[in-house]
DRENPAMI-246913 format. One record per residue (C-alpha): residue in three letters; x, y, z. Coordinates in pm, whole numbers, plus 50000, padded with zeros to 5 digits. Example, Ala and Ser with C-alpha at 12.3 -4.5 7.8 and 13.67 -1.06 7.14 Angstrom:
% DRENPAMI-246913
ala512304955050780ser513674989450714
This chain:
% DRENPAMI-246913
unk776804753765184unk773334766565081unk771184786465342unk768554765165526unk765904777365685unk766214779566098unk763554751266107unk765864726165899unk769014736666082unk767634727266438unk767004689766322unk769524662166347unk770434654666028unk771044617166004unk769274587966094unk770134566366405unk771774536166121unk773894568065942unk775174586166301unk776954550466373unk778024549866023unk779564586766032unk781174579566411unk782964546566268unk784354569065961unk785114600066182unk786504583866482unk787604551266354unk787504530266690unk784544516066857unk785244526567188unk785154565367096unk781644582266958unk780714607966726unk777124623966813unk775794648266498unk773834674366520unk772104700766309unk771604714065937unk770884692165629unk774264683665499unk777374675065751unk779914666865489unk780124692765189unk782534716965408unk785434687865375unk787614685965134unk788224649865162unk785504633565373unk785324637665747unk788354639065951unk788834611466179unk789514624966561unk791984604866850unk788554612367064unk784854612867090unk783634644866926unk780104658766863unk780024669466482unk777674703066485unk776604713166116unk775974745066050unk774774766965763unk778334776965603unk780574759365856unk780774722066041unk782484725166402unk784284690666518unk783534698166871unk785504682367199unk783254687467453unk785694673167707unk787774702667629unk784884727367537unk786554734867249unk786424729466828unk789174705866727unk788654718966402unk785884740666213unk785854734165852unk784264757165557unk783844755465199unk784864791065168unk783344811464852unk782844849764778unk779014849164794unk779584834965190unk781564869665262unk780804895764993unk777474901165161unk775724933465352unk775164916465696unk776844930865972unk778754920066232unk776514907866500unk778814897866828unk775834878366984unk778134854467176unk776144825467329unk776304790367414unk775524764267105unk772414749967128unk773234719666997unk775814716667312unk774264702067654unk774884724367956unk777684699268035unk779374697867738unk779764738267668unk781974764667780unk779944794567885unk780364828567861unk781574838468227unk784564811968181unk786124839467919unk785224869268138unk788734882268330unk790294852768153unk793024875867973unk792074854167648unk790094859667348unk787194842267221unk788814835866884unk786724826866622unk787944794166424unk785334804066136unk785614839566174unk782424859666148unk783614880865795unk783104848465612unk779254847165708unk778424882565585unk775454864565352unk773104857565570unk771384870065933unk771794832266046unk774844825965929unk776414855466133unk774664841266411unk776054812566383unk779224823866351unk779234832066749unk778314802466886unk781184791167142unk781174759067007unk783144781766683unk785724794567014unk788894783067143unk790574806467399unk793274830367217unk795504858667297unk793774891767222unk797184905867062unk797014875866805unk793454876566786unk793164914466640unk796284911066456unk798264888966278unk795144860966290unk792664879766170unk795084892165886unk795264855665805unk791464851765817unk791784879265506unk794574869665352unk792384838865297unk789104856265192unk791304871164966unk792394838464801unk788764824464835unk788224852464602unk791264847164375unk790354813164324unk786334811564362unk786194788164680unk788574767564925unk788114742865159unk789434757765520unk790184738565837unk790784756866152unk791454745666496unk793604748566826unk796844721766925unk797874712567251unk801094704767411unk800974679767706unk798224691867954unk796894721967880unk795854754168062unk792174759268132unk790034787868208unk786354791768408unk784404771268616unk784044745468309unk787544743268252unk788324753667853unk790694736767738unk793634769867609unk795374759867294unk799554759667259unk798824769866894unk796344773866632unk796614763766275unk795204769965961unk794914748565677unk793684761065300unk793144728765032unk792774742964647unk792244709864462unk795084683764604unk797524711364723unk797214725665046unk798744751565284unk799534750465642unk800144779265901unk800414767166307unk800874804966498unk801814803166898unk798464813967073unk800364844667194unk800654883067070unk802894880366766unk804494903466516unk802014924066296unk801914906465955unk799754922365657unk800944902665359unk803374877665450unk803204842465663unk805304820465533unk807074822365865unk804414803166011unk804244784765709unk804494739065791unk802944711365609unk799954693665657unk801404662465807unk803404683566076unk800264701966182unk798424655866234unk801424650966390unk800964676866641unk796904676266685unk796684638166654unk793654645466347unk793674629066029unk792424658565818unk791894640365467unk791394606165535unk790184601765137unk794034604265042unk793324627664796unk795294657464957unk799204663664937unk799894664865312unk803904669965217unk804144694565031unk804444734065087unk801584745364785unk802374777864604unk798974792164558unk797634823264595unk801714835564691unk799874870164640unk797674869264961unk799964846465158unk803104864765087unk805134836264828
């Protein structure tokens, strides 16, 4: 996604007649909303139009990433980039200027205290090494609407080896669409005064044309992993099943099939 200036990225970005448009696509049942906010351009970070959620989400566009927020459970249910070396093969540094989205009301955002003493993670779902182009971007990058709760073990290890095993492909291939987001089994833990919502698992899911691969990792401290994750490896249809999403509602997307590429980075 092109930079936009801080001015264009703090307006809504669709007109009252196109928000009820996108909420019928994304949600797909009249008695569940989609609210959008921010940036210029809320669908060139999917691969295959927008998802459609099981809820009512507010869809926050940023600069280089769009967040498919639940504020229920103050949490992403997925964060979604159009990942390409000029987004990460920048000079800016890492900023860790956690705060709450701005976009978010009071109501519908976790806060900072609900992660202190929580024994969890703010885990980036767009982590901030992809936004090394731009000042803004970084910033952006810590907003907790970009956070689920995750184990710190899995957090500094075997995740954020993911995060660059996918850079790394990015790179291979010159860009790939990335979704990222937390999964849920029954009711879930919660943490702070607002009540996050703490994911079972977290997947990730990389799209290179029509092919796509899957990872879903326990939110727990795993096994250090460098170069290979095929352990964690499921298809895209296993990883709807168990979020209720419907990632690429275009069709356009092999949600079957295990994909092959970039075996160098993912470790087959």
């Amino acid at each position: 996604m092109k930079p936009t200036s801080k001015s264009s990225v703090s307006k809504q970005c669709w007109s009252a007649a196109a928000l009820l448009l996108l909420s019928a696509v994304l949600v797909g049942c009249p008695k569940q909303s989609t609210t959008t906010t921010g940036g210029d351009n809320c669908t060139d970070e999917f691969a295959d139009g927008p998802p459609k959620a099981p809820v009512s989400t507010v869809v926050l566009c940023r600069n280089e990433y769009i967040s498919v927020y639940d504020p229920a459970k103050k949490v992403p249910l997925l964060v979604a980039e159009k990942l390409q070396p000029t987004e990460f093969d920048g000079s800016v540094s890492r900023a860790d200027n956690f705060q709450q989205d701005p976009d978010l009301a009071e109501s519908q955002s976790a806060a900072l205290n609900d992660y202190r003493k929580s024994g969890y993670a703010r885990g980036h779902m767009a982590p901030a090494a992809d936004f090394t182009s731009t000042d803004e971007a970084m910033n952006q990058s810590f907003y907790l609407s970009n956070m689920v709760p995750q184990d710190s073990g899995m957090n500094s290890g075997i995740w954020a080896s993911l995060e660059g095993a996918t850079r790394s492909c990015a790179k291979q291939l010159g860009s790939v669409y990335v979704m990222t987001g937390p999964v849920f089994e029954g009711k879930p833990k919660t943490i702070g005064d607002d009540q996050v919502a703490v994911p079972s698992s977290i997947y990730k899911i990389v799209v290179h044309g029509n092919a796509a691969r899957a990872f879903l990792m326990p939110n727990r401290k795993l096994p250090a992993a460098r170069s290979n994750f095929t352990r964690y490896e499921v298809t895209v249809n296993e990883v709807q099943r168990a979020t209720g999403l419907t990632f690429f509602p275009g069709g356009n997307v092999n949600l079957q099939a295990h994909a092959d590429f970039c075996g160098g980075s993912y470790g087959s």
